[in-house]
Backbone as JSON, one array per atom type, in Angstrom:
{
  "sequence": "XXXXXXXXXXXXXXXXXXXXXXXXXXXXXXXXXXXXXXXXXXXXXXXXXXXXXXXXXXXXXXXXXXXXXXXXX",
  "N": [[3.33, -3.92, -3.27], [2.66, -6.54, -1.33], [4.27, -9.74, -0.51], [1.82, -11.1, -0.16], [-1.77, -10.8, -2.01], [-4.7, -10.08, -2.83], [-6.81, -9.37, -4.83], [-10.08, -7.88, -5.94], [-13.42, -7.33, -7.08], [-15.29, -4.54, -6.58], [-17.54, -5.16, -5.81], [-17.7, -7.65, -5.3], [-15.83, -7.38, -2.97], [-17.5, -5.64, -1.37], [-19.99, -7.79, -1.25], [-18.18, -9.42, 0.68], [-17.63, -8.28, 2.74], [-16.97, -5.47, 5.24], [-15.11, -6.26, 7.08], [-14.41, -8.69, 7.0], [-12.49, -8.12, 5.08], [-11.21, -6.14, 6.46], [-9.88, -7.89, 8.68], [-8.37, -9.97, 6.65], [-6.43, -7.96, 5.74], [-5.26, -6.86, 7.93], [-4.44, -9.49, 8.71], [-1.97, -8.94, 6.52], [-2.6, -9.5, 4.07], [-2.36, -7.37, 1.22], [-5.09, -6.28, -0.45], [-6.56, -5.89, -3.27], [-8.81, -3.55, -4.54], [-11.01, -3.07, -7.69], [-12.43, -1.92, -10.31], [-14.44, -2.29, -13.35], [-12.48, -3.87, -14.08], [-10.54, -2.19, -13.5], [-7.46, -1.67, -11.23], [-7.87, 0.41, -8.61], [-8.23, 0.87, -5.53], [-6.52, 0.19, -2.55], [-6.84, -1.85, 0.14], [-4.9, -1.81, 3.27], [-3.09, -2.98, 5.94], [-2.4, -1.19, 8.91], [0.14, -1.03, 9.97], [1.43, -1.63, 7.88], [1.06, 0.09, 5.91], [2.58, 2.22, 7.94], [4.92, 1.12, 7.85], [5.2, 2.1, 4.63], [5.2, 4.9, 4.82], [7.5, 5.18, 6.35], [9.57, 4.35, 4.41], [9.01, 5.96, 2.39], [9.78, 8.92, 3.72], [12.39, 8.26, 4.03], [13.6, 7.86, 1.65], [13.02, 10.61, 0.53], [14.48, 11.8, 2.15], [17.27, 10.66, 1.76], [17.2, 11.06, -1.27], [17.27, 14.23, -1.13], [19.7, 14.61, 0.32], [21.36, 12.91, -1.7], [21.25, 15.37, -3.64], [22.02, 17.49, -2.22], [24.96, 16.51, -2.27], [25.56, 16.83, -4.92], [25.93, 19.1, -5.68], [27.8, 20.38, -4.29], [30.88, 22.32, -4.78]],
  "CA": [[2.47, -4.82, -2.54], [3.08, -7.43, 0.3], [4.14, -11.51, -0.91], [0.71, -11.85, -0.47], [-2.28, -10.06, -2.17], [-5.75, -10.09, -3.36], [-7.3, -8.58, -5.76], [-11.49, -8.06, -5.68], [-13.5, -6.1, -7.53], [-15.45, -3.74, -5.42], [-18.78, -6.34, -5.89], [-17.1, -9.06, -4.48], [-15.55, -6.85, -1.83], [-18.97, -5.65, -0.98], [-20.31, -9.27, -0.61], [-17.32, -10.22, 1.63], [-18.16, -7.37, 3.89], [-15.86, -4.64, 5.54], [-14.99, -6.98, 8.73], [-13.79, -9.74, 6.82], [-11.64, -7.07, 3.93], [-10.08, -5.93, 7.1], [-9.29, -9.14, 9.13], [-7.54, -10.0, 6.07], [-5.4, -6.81, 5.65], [-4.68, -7.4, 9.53], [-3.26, -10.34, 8.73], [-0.89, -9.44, 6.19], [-2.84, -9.88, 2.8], [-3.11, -6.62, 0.37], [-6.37, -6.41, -1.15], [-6.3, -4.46, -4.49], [-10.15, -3.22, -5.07], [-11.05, -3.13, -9.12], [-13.58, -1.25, -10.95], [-14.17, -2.8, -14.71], [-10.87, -4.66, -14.08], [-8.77, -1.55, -13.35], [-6.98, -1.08, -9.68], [-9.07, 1.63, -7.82], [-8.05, 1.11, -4.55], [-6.12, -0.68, -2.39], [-6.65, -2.2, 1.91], [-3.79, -3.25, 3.89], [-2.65, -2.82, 7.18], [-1.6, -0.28, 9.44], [1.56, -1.27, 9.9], [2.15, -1.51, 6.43], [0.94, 1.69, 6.16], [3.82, 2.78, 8.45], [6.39, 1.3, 7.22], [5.77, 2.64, 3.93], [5.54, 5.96, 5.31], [8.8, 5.26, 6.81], [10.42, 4.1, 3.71], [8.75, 7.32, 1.93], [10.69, 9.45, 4.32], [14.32, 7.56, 3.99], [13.5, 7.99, 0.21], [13.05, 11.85, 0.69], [15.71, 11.94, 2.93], [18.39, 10.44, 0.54], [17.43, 12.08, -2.36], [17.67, 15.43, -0.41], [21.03, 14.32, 0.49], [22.02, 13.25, -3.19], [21.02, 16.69, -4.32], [23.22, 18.49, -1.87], [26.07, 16.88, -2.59], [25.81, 17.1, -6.27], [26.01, 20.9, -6.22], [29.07, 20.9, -3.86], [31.94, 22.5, -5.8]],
  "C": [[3.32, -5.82, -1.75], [3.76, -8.61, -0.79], [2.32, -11.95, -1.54], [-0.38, -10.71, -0.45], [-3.26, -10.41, -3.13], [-6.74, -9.3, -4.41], [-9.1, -8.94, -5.59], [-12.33, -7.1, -6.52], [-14.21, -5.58, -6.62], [-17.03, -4.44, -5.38], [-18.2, -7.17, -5.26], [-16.4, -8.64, -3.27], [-16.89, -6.48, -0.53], [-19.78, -6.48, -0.46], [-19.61, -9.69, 0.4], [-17.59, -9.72, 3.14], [-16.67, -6.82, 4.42], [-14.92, -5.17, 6.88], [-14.1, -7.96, 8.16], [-12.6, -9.02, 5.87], [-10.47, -6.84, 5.3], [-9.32, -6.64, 8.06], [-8.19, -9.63, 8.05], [-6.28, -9.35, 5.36], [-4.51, -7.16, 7.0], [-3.57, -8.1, 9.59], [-2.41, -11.06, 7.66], [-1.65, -9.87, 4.54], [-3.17, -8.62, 1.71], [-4.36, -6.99, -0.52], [-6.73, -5.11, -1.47], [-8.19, -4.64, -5.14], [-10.0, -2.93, -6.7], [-12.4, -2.54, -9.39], [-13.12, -1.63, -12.42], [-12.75, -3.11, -14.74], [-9.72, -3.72, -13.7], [-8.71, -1.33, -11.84], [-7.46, 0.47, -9.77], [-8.17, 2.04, -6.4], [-7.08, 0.3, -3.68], [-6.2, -0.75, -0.27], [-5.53, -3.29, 1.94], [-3.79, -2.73, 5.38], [-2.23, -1.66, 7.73], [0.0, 0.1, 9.56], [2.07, -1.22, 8.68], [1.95, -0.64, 5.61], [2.13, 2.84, 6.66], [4.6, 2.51, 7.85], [6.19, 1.85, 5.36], [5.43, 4.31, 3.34], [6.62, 6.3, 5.86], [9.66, 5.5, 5.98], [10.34, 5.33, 2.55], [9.68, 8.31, 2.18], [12.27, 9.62, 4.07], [14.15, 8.25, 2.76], [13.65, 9.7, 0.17], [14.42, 12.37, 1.2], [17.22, 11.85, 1.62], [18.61, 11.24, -0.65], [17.37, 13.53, -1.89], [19.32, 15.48, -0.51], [22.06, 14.11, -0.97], [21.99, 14.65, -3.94], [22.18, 17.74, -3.32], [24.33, 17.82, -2.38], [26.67, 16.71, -3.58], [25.79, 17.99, -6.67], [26.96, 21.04, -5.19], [30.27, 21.39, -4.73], [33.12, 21.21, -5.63]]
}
């Protein structure tokens, strides 16, 4: 998650409405949906979406890379 992040359950998300959930993703606040107290779901941003689709990638990448050249003779 971000610095900054909300937690809701999906009643109180519901009340807030889907306009205001994503104004606040927008700008930069995860907001972790809850069902009987357990994380369900989670809205954030696009961007922060990307980058950690980016950092997914690198992560793939590397450990690709550690695996070849731990079977070099």
């Amino acid at each position: 998650m971000t610095d900054k992040s909300e937690t809701l359950s999906i009643t109180e998300a519901s009340a807030r409405g889907i306009a205001d959930l994503a104004r606040t993703a927008e700008f930069g606040t995860d907001i972790v949906l809850t069902r009987h107290g357990k994380p369900i779901a989670t809205i954030m941003s696009i961007h922060r979406l990307a980058n950690l689709d980016e950092l997914e990638q690198e992560l793939r990448d590397a450990a690709l890379e550690f695996t070849r050249r731990s079977r070099r003779p």
